[in-house]
Biopython code that builds the backbone (N, CA, C, O; Angstrom):
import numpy as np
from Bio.PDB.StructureBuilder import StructureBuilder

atoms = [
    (1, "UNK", "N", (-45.936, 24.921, -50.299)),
    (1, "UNK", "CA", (-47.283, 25.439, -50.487)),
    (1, "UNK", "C", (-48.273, 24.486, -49.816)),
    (1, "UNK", "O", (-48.037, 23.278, -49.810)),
    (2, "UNK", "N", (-49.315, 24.965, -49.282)),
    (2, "UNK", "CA", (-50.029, 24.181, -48.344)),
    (2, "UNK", "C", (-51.344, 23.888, -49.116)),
    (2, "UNK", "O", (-52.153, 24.712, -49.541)),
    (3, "UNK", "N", (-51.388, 22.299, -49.221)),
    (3, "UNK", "CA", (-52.357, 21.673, -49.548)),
    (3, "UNK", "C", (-54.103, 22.611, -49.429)),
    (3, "UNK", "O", (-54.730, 23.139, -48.510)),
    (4, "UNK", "N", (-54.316, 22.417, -50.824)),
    (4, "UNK", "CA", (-55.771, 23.062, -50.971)),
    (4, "UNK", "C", (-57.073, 22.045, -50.723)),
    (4, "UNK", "O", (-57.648, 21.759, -51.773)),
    (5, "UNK", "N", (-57.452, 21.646, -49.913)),
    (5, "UNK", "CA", (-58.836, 21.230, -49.969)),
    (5, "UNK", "C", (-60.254, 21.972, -50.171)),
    (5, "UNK", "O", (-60.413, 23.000, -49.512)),
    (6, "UNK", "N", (-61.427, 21.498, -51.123)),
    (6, "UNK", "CA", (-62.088, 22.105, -51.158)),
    (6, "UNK", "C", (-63.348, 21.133, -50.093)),
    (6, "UNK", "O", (-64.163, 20.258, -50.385)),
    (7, "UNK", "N", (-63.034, 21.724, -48.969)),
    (7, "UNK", "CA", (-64.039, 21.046, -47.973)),
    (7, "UNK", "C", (-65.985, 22.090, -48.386)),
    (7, "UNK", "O", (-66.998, 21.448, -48.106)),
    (8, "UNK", "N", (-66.107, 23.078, -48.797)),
    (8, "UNK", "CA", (-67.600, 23.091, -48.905)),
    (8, "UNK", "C", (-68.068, 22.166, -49.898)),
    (8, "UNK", "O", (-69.150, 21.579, -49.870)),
    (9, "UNK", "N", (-67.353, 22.095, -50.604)),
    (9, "UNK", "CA", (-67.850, 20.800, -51.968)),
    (9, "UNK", "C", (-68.062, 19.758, -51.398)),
    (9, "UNK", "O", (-69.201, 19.328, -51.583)),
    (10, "UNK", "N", (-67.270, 19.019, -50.617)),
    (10, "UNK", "CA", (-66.853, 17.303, -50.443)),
    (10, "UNK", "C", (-68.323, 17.607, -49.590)),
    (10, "UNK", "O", (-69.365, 17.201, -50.104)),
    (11, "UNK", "N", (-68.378, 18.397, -48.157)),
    (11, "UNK", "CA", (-69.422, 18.602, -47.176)),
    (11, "UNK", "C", (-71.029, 18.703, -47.817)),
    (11, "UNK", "O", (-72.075, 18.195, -47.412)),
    (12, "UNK", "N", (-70.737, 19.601, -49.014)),
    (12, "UNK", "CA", (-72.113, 19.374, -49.955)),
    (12, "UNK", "C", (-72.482, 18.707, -50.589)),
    (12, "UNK", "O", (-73.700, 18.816, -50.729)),
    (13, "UNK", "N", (-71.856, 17.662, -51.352)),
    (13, "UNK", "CA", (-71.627, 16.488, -51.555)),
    (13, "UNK", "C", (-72.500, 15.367, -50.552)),
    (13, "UNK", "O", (-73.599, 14.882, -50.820)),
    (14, "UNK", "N", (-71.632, 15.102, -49.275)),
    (14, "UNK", "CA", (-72.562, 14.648, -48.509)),
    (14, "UNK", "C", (-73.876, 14.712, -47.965)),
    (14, "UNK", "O", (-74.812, 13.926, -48.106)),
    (15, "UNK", "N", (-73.794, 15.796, -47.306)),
    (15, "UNK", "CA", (-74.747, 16.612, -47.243)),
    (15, "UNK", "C", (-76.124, 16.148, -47.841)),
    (15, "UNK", "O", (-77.121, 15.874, -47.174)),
    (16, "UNK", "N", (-75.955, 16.083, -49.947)),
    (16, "UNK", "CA", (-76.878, 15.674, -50.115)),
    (16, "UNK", "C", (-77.243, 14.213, -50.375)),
    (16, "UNK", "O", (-78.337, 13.719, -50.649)),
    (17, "UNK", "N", (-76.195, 13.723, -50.238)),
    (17, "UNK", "CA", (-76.340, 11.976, -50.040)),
    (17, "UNK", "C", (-77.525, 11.760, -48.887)),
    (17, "UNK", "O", (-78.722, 11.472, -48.906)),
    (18, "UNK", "N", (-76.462, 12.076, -47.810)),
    (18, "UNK", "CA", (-77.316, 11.953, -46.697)),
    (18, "UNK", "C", (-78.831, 12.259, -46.415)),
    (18, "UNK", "O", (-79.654, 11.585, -45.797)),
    (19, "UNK", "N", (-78.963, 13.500, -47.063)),
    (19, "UNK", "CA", (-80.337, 14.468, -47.636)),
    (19, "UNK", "C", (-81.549, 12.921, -48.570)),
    (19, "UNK", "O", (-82.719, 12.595, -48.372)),
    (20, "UNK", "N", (-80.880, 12.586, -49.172)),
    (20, "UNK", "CA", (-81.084, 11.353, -50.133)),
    (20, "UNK", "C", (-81.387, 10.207, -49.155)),
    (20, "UNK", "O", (-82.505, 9.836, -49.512)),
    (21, "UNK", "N", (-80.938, 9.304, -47.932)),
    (21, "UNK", "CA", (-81.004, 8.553, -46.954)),
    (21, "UNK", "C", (-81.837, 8.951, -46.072)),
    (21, "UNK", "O", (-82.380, 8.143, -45.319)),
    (22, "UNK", "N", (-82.046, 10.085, -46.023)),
    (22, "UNK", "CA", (-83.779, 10.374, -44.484)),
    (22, "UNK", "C", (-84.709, 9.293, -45.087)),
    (22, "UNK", "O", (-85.050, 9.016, -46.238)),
    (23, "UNK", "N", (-85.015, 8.737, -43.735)),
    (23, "UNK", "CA", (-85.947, 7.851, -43.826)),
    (23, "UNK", "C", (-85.517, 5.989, -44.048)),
    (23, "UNK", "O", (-86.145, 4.932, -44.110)),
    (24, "UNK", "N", (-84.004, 6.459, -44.114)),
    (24, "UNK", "CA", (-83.526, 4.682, -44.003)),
    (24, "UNK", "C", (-83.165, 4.192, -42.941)),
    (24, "UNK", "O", (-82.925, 5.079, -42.121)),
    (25, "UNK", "N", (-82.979, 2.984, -42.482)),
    (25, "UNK", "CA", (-83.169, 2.642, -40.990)),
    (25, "UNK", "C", (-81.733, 1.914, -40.689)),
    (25, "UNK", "O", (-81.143, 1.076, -41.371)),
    (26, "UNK", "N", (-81.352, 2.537, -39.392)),
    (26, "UNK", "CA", (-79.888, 2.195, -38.686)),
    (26, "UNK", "C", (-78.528, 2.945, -39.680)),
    (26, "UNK", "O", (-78.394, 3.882, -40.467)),
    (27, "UNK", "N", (-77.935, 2.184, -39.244)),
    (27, "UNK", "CA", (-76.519, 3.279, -39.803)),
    (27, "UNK", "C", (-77.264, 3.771, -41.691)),
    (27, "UNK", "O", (-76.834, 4.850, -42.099)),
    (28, "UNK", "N", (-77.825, 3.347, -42.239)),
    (28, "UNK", "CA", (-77.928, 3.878, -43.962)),
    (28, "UNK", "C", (-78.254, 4.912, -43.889)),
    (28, "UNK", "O", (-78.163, 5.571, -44.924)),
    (29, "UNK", "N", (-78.928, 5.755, -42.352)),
    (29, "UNK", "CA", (-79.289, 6.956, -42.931)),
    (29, "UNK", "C", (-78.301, 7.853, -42.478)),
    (29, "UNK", "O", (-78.108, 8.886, -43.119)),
    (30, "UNK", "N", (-77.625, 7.595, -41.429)),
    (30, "UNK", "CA", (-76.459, 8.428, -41.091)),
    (30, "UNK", "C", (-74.461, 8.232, -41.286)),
    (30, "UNK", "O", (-73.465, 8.948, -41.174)),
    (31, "UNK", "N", (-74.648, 7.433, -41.479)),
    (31, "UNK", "CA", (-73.092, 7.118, -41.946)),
    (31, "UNK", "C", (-72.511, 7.359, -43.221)),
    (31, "UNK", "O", (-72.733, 6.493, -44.067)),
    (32, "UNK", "N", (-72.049, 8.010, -43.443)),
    (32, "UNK", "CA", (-71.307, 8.202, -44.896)),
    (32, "UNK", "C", (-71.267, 7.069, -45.785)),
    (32, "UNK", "O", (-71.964, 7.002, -46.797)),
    (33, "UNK", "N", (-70.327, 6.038, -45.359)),
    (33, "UNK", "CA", (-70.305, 5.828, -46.051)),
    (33, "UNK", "C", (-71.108, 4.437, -46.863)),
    (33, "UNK", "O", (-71.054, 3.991, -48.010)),
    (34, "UNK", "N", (-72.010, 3.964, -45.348)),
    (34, "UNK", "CA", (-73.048, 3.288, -45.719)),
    (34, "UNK", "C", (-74.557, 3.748, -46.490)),
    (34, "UNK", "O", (-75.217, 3.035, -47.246)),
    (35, "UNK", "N", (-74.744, 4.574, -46.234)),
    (35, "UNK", "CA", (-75.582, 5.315, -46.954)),
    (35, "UNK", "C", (-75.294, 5.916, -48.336)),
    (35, "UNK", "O", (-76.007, 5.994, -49.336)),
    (36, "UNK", "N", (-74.073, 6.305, -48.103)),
    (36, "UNK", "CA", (-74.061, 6.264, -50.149)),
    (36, "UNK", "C", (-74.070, 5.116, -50.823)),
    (36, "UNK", "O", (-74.316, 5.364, -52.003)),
    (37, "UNK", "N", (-73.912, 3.932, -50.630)),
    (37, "UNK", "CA", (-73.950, 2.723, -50.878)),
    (37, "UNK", "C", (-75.378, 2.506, -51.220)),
    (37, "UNK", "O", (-75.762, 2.114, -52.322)),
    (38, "UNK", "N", (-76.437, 2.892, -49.814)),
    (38, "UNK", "CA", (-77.962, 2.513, -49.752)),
    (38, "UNK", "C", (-78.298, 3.417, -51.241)),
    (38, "UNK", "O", (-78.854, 3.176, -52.312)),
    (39, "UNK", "N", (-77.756, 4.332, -50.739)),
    (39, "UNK", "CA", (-78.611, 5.511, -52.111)),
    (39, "UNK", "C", (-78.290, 5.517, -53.360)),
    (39, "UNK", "O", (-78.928, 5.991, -54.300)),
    (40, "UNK", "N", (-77.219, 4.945, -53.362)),
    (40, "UNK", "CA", (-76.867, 4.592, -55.124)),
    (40, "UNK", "C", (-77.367, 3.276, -55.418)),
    (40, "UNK", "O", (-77.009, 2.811, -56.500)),
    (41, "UNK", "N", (-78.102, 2.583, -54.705)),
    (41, "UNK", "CA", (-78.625, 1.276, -54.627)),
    (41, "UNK", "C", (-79.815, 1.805, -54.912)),
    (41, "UNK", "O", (-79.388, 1.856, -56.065)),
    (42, "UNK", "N", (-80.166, 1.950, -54.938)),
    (42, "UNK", "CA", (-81.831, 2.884, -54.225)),
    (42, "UNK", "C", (-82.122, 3.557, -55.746)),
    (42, "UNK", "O", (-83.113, 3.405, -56.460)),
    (43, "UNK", "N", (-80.759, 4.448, -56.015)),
    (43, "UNK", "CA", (-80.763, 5.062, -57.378)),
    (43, "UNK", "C", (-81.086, 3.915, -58.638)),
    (43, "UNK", "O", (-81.890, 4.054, -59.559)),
    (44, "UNK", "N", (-80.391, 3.010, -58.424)),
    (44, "UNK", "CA", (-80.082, 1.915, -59.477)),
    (44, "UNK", "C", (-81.704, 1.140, -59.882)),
    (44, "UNK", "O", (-82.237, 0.875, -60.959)),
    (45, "UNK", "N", (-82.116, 0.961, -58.486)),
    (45, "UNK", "CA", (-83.796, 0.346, -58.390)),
    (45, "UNK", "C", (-84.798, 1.370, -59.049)),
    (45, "UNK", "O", (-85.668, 0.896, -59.779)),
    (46, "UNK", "N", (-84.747, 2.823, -58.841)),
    (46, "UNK", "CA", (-85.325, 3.499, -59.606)),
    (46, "UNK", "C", (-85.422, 3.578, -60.569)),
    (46, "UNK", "O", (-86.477, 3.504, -61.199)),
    (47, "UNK", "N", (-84.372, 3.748, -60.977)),
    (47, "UNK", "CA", (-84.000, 3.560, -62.999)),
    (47, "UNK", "C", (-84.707, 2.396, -63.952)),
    (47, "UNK", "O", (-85.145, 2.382, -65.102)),
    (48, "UNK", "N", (-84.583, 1.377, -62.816)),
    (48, "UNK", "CA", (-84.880, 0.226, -63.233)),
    (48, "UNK", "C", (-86.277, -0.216, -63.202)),
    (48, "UNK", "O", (-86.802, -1.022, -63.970)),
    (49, "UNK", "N", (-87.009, 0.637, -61.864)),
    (49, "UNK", "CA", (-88.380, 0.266, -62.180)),
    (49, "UNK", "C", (-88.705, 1.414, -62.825)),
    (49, "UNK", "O", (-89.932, 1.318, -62.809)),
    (50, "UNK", "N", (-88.479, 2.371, -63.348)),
    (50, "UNK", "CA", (-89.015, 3.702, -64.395)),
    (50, "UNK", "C", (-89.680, 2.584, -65.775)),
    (50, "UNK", "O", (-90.767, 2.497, -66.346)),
    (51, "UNK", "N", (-88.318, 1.842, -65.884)),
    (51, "UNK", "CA", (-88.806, 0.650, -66.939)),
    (51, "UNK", "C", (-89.655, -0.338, -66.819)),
    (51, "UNK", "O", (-90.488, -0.648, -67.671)),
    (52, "UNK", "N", (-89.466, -0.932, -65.649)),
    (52, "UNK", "CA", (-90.577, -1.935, -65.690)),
    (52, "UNK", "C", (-92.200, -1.230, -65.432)),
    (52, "UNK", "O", (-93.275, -1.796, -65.625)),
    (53, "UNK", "N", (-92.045, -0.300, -65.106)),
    (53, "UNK", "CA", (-93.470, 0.451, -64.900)),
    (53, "UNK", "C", (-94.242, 0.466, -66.129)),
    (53, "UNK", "O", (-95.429, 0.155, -66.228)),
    (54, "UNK", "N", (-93.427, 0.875, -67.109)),
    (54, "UNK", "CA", (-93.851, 0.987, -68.410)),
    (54, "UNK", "C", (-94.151, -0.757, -69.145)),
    (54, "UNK", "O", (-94.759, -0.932, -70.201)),
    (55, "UNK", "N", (-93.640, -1.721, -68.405)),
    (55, "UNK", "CA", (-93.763, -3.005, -68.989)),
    (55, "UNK", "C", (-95.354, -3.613, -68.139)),
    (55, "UNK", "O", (-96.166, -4.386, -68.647)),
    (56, "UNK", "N", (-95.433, -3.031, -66.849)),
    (56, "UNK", "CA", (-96.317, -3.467, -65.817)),
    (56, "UNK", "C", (-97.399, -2.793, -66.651)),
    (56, "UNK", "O", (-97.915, -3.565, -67.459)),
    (57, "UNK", "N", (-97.722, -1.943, -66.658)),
    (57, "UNK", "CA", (-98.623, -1.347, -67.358)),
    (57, "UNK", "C", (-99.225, -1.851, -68.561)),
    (57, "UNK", "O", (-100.440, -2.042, -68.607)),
    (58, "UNK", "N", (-98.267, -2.144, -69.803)),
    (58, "UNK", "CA", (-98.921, -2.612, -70.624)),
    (58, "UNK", "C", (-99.609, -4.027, -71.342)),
    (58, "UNK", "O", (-100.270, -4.288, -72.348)),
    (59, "UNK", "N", (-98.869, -4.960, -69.862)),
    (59, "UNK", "CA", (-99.743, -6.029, -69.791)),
    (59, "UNK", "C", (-100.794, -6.164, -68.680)),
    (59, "UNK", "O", (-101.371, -7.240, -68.525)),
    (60, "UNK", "N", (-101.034, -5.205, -67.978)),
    (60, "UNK", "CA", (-102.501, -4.558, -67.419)),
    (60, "UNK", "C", (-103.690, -4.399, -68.052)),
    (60, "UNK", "O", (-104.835, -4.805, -67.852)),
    (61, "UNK", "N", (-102.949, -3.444, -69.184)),
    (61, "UNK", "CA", (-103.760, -2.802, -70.710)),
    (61, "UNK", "C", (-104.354, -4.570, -71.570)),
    (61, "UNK", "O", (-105.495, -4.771, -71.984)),
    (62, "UNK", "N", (-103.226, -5.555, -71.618)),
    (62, "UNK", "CA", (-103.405, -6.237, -72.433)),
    (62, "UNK", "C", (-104.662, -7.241, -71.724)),
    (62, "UNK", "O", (-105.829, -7.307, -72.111)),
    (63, "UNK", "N", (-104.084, -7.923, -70.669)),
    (63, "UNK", "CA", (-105.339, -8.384, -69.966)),
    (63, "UNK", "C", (-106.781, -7.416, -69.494)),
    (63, "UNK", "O", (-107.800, -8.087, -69.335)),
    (64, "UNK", "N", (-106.866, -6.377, -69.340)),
    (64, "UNK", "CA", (-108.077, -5.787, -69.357)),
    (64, "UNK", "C", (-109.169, -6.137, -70.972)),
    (64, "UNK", "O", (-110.338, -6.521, -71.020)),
    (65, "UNK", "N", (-108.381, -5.871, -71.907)),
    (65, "UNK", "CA", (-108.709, -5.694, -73.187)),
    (65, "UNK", "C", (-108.969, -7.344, -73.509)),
    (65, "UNK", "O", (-110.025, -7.685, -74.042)),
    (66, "UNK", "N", (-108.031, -8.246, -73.184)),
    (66, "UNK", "CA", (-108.488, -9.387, -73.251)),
    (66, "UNK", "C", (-109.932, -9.889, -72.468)),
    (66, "UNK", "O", (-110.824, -10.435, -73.117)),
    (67, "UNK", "N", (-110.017, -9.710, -71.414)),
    (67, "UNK", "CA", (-111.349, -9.808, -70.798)),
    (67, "UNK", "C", (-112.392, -9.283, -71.395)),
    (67, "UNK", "O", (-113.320, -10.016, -71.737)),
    (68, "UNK", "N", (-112.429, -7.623, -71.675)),
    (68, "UNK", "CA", (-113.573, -6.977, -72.232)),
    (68, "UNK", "C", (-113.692, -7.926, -73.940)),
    (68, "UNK", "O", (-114.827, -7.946, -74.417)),
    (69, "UNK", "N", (-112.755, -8.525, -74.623)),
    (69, "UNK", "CA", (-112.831, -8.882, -75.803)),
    (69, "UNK", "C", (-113.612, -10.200, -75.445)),
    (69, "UNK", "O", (-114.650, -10.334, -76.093)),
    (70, "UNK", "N", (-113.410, -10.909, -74.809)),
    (70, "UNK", "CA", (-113.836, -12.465, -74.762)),
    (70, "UNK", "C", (-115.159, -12.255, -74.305)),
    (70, "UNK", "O", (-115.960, -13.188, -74.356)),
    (71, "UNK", "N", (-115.624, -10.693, -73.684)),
    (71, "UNK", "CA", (-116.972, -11.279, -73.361)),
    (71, "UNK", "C", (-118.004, -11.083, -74.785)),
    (71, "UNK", "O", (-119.159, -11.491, -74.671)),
    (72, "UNK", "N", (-117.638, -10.554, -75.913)),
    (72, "UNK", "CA", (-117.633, -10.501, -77.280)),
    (72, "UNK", "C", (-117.798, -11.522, -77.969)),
    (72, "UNK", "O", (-118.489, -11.636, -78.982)),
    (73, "UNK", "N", (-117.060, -12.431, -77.352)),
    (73, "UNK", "CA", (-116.532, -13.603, -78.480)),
    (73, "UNK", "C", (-115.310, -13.776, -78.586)),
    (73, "UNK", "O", (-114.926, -14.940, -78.467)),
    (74, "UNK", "N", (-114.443, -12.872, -78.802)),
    (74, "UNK", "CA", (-113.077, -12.973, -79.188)),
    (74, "UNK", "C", (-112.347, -13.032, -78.407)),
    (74, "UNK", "O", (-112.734, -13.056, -77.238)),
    (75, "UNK", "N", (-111.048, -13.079, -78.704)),
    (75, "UNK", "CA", (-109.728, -13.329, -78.303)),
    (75, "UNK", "C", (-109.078, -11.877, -78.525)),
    (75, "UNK", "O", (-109.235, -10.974, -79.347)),
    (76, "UNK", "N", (-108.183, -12.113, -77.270)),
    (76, "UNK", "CA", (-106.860, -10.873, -77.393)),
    (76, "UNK", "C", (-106.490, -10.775, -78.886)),
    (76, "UNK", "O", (-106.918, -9.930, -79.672)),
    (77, "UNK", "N", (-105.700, -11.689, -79.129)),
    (77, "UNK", "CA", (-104.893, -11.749, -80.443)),
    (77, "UNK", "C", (-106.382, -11.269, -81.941)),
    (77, "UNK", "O", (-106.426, -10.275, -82.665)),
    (78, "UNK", "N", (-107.248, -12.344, -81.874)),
    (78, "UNK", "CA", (-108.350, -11.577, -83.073)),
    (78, "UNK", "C", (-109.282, -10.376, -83.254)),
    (78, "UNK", "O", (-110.020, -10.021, -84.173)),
    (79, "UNK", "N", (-108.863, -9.667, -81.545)),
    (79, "UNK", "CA", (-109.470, -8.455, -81.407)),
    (79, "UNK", "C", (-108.306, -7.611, -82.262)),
    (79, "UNK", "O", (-108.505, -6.922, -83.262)),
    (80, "UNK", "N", (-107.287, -7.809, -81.719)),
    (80, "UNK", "CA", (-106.761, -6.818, -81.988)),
    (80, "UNK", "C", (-105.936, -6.792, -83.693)),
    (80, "UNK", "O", (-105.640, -5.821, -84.388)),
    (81, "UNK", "N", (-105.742, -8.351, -83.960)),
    (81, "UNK", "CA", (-105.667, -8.332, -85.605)),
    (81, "UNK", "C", (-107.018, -7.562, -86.320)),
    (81, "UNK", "O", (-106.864, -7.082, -87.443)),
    (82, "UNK", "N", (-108.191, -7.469, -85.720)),
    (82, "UNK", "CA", (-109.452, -7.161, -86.276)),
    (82, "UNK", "C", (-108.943, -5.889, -86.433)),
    (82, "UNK", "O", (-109.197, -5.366, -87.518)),
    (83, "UNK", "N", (-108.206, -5.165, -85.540)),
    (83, "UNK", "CA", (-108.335, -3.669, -85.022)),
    (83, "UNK", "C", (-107.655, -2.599, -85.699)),
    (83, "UNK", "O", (-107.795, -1.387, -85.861)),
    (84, "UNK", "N", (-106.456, -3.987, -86.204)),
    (84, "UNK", "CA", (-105.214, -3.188, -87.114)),
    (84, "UNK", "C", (-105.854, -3.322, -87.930)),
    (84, "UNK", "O", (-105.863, -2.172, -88.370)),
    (85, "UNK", "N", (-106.726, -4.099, -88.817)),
    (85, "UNK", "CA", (-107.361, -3.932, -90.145)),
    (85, "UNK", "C", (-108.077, -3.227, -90.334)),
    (85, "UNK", "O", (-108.326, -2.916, -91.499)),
    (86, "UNK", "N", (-108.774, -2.619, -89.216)),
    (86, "UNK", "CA", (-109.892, -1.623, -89.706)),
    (86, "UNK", "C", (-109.375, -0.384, -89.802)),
    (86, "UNK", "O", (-108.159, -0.211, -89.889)),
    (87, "UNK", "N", (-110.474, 0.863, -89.794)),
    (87, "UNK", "CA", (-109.240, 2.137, -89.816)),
    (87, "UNK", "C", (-109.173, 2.834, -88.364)),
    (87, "UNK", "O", (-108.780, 3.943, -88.001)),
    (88, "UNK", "N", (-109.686, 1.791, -87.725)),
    (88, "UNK", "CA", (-109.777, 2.612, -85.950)),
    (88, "UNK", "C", (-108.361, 2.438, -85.172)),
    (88, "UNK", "O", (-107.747, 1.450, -84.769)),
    (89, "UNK", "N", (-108.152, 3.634, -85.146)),
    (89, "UNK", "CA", (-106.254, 3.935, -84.193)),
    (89, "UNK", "C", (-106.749, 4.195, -82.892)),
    (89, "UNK", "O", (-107.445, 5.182, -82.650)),
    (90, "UNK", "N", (-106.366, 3.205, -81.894)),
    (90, "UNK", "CA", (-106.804, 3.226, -80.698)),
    (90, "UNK", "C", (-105.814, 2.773, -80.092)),
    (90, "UNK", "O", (-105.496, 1.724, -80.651)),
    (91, "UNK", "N", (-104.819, 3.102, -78.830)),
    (91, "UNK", "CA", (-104.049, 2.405, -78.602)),
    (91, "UNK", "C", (-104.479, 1.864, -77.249)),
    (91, "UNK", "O", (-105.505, 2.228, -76.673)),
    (92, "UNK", "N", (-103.534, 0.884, -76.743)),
    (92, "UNK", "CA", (-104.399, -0.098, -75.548)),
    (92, "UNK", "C", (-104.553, 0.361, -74.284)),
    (92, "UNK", "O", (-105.185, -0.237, -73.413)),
    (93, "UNK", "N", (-103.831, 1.719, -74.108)),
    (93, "UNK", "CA", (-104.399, 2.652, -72.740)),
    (93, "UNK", "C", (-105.487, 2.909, -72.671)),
    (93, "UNK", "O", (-105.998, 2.876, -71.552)),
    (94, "UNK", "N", (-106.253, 3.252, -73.757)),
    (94, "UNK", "CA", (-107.590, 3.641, -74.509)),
    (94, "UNK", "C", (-108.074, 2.685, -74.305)),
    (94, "UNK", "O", (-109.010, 2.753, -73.509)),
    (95, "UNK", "N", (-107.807, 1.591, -74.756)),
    (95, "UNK", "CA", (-108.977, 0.069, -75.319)),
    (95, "UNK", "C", (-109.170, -0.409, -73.857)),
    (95, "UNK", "O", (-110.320, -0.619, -73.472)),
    (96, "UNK", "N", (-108.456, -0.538, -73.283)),
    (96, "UNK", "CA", (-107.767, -1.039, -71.322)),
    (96, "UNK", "C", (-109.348, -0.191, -70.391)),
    (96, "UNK", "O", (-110.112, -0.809, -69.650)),
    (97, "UNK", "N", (-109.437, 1.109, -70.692)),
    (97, "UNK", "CA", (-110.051, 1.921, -70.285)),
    (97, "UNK", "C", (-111.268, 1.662, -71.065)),
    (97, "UNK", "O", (-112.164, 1.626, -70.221)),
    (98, "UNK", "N", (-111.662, 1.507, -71.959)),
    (98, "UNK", "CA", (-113.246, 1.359, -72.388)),
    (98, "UNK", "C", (-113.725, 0.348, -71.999)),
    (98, "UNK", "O", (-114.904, 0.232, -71.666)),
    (99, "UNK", "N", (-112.455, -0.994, -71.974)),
    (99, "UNK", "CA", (-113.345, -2.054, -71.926)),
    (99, "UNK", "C", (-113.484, -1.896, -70.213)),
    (99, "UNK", "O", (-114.579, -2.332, -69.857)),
    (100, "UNK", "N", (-112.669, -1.391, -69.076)),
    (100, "UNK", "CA", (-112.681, -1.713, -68.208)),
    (100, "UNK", "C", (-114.204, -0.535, -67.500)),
    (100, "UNK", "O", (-114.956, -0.921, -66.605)),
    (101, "UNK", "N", (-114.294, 0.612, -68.065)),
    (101, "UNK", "CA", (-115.103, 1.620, -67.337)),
    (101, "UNK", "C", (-115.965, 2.000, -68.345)),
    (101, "UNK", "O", (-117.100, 2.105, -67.881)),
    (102, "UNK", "N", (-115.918, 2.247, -69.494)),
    (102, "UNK", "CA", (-117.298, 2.311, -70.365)),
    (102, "UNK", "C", (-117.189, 0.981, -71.730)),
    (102, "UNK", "O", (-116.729, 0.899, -72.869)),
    (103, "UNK", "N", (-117.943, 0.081, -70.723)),
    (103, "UNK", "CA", (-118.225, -1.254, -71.895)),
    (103, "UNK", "C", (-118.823, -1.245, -72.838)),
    (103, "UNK", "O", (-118.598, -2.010, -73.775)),
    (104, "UNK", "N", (-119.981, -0.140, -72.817)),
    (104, "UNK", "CA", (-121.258, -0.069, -73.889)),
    (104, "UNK", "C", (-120.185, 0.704, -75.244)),
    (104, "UNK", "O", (-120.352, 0.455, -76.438)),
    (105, "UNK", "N", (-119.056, 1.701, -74.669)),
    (105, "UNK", "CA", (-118.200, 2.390, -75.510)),
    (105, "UNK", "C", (-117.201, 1.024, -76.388)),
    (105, "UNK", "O", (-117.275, 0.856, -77.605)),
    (106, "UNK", "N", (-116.352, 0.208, -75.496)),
    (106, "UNK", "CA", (-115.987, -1.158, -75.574)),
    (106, "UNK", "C", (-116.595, -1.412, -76.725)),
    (106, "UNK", "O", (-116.259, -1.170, -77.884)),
    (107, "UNK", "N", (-117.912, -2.139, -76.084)),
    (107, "UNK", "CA", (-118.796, -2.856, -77.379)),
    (107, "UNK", "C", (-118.969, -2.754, -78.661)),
    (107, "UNK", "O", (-119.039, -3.593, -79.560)),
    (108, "UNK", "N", (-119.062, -0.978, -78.619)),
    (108, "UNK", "CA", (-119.389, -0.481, -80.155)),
    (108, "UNK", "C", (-118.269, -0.803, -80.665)),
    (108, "UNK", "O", (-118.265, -1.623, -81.583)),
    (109, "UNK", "N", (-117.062, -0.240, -80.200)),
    (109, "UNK", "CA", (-115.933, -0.452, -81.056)),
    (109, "UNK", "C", (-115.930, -2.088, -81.213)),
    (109, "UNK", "O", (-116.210, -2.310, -82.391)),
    (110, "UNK", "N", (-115.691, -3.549, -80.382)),
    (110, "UNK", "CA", (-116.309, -4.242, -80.451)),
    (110, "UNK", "C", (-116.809, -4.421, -82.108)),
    (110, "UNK", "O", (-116.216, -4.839, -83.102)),
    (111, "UNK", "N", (-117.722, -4.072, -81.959)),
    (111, "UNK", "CA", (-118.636, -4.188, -82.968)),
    (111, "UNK", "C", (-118.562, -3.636, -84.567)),
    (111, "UNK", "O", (-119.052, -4.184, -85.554)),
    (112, "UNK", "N", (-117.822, -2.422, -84.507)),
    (112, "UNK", "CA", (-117.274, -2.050, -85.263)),
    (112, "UNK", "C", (-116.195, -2.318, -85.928)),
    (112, "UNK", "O", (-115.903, -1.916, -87.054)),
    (113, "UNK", "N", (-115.431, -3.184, -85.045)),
    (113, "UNK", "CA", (-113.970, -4.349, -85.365)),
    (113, "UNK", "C", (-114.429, -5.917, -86.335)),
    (113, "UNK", "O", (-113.791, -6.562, -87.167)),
    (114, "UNK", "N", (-115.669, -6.077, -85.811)),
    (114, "UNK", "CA", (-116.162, -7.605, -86.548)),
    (114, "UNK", "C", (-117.118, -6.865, -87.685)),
    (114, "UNK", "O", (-117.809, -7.642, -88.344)),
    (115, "UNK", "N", (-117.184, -6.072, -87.855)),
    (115, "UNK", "CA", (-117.912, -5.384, -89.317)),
    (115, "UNK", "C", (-116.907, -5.572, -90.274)),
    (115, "UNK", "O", (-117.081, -5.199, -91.434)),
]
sb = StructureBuilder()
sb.init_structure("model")
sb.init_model(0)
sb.init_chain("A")
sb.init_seg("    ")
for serial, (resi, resn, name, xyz) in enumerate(atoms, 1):
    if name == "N":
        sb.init_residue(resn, " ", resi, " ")
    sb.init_atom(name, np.array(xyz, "f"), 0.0, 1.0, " ", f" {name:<3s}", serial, name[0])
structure = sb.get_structure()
C-alpha cells in the first residue's frame, strides 16, 4: 500500500509560517526552516511583552500620580494610604490621568484625600 502523505496540510502549514515572516530580513523570511525558528521567537516575545505592557503601564500610572501628589505636599505612598481610607475608589489609570491632564480635577480629589 502506498504511503499517504497529506501534502495540502504540511504546504498550509507553511504557507502560514511564512505568511507570519513577511517583512523579516534575509533567509527568516523565506526559508522554512529558518523562519519558523524567527516566528516562534517572535511568538515567544509577544506573549511576553503582552505582560510587561501591563507592568510598563502601571508604573507610568504610579510616577504620574507621584508627581501630581508632591506638588500637594505629599508623597506617592501618603497619597495613596490617604486614598484607601477615604471612600473614593479611583484606580491609578484614573488618578495617572487627572493628575497628568486635568490637575484642578487632581487637586480636588487631592483635597478631598487630606480632609
Amino acid at each position: 500500500m502506498p504511503r499517504s502523505v497529506n501534502h495540502v496540510a504540511s504546504r498550509a502549514r507553511r504557507k502560514g509560517v511564512l505568511k507570519l515572516a513577511k517583512g523579516y530580513f534575509g533567509r527568516r523570511k523565506n526559508v522554512w526552516t529558518v523562519a519558523k525558528n524567527a516566528v516562534e521567537k517572535g511568538l515567544v516575545y509577544a506573549y511576553i511583552g503582552r505582560k510587561q505592557k501591563k507592568r510598563n503601564f502601571r508604573s507610568l500610572w504610579i510616577a504620574r500620580i507621584n508627581a501630581g501628589a508632591r506638588q500637594h505636599g505629599l508623597s506617592y505612598s501618603q497619597f495613596m494610604g490617604a486614598l484607601n481610607k477615604s471612600e473614593l475608589q479611583l484606580n491609578r489609570k484614573v488618578l495617572a490621568d487627572l493628575a497628568m491632564n486635568h490637575p484642578d480635577a487632581f487637586a480636588a480629589v487631592v483635597n478631598a484625600v487630606k480632609k
